[in-house]
C-alpha positions as CSV (number, residue, x, y, z in Angstrom):
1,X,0.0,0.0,0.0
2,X,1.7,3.1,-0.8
3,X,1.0,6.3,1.5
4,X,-1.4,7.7,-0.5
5,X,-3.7,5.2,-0.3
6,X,-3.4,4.7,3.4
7,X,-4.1,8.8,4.2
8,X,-6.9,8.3,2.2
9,X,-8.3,5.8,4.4
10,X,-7.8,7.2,7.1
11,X,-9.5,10.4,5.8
12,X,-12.2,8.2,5.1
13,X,-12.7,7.3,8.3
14,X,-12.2,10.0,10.1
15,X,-15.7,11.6,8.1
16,X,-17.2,8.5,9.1
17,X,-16.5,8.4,12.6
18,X,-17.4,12.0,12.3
19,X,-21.3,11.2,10.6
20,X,-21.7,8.7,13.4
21,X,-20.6,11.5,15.8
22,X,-23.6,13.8,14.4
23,X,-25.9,10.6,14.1
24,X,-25.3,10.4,17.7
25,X,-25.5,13.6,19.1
26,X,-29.5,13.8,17.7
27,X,-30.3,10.5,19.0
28,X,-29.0,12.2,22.2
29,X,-31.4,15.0,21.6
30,X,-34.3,12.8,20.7
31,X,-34.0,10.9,23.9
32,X,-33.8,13.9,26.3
33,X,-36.9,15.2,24.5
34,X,-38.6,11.6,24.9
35,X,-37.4,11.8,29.0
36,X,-38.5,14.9,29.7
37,X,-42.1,14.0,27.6
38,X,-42.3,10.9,30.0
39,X,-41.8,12.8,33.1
40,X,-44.2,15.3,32.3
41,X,-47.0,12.4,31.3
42,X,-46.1,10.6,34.4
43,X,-46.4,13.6,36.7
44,X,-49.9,14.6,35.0
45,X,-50.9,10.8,35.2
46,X,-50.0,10.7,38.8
47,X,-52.6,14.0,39.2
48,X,-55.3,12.6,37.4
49,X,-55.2,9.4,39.3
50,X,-55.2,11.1,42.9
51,X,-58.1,13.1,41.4
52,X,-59.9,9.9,40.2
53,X,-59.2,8.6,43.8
54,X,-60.5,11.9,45.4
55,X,-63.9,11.1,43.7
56,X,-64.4,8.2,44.2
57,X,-64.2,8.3,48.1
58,X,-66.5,11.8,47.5
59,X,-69.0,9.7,45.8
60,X,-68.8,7.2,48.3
61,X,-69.2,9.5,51.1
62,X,-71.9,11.1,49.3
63,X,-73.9,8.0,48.9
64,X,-73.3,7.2,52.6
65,X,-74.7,10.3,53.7
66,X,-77.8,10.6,51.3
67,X,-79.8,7.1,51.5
68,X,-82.2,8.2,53.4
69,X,-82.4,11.8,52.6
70,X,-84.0,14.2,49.7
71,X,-81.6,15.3,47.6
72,X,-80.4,19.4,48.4
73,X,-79.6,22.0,46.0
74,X,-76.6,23.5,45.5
75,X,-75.5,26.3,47.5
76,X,-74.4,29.6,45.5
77,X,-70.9,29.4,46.4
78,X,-70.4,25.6,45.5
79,X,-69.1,26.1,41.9
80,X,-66.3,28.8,43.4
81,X,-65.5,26.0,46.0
82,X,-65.3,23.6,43.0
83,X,-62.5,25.7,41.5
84,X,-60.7,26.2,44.3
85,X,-60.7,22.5,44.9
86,X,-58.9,22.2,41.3
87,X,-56.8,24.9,42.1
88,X,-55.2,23.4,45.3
89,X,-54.9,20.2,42.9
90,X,-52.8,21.6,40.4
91,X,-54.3,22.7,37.6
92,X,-55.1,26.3,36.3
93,X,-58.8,28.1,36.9
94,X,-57.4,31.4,35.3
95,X,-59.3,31.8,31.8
96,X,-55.9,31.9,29.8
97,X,-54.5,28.1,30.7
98,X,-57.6,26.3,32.3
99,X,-57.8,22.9,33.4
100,X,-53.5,22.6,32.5
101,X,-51.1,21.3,34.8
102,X,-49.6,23.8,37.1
103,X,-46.0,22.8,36.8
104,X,-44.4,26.3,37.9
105,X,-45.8,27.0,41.5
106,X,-48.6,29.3,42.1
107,X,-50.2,31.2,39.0
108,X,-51.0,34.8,39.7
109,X,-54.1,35.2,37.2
110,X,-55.6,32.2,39.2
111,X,-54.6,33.8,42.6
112,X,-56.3,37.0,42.0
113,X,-59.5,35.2,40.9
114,X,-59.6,33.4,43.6
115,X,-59.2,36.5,46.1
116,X,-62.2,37.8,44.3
117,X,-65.0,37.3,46.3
């Protein structure tokens, strides 16, 4: 092999090595961007499921107490209580992102609604 031939292998390779370098680096992207979507599915799964739990032992309780009694009607304040009760959750009763995940603390817009009494 003369030395031609073998610096032109090894320039060869090294754009090879250096595709597989790029190839690599956006897998590396693509799988942070999957990680971070699992984390944020899980999180909002792991609401909805304490919510579904929170509901079900309401409706239990409900039943419980109403077997033997006429049913009511609902009390002027009930649906602000209702948002609240989302609220303290962890989802946004603000008109601009409600019913989302909260994922940043406490949300002013819903704050001041809620102070508005």
């Amino acid at each position: 092999m003369e030395k031609r031939e073998i610096f032109s292998q090894v320039i060869h390779m090294e754009e090879r090595i250096g595709a597989l370098h790029d190839e690599l680096g956006e897998l590396k992207e693509q799988l942070a961007m999957l990680i971070e979507e699992n984390q944020a599915l899980s999180l909002e799964n792991q609401h909805l499921r304490k919510r579904l739990d929170v509901k079900e032992e309401a409706r239990l309780e409900m039943e419980k107490l109403q077997v033997n009694k006429k049913p009511k009607r609902t009390s002027v304040g009930e649906g602000y209580d209702n948002l609240a009760r989302l609220y303290h959750e962890g989802f946004h009763i603000c008109n601009m992102h409600y019913g989302s995940l909260r994922t940043d603390g406490d949300c002013l817009f819903c704050l001041s609604f809620l102070q508005q009494k």
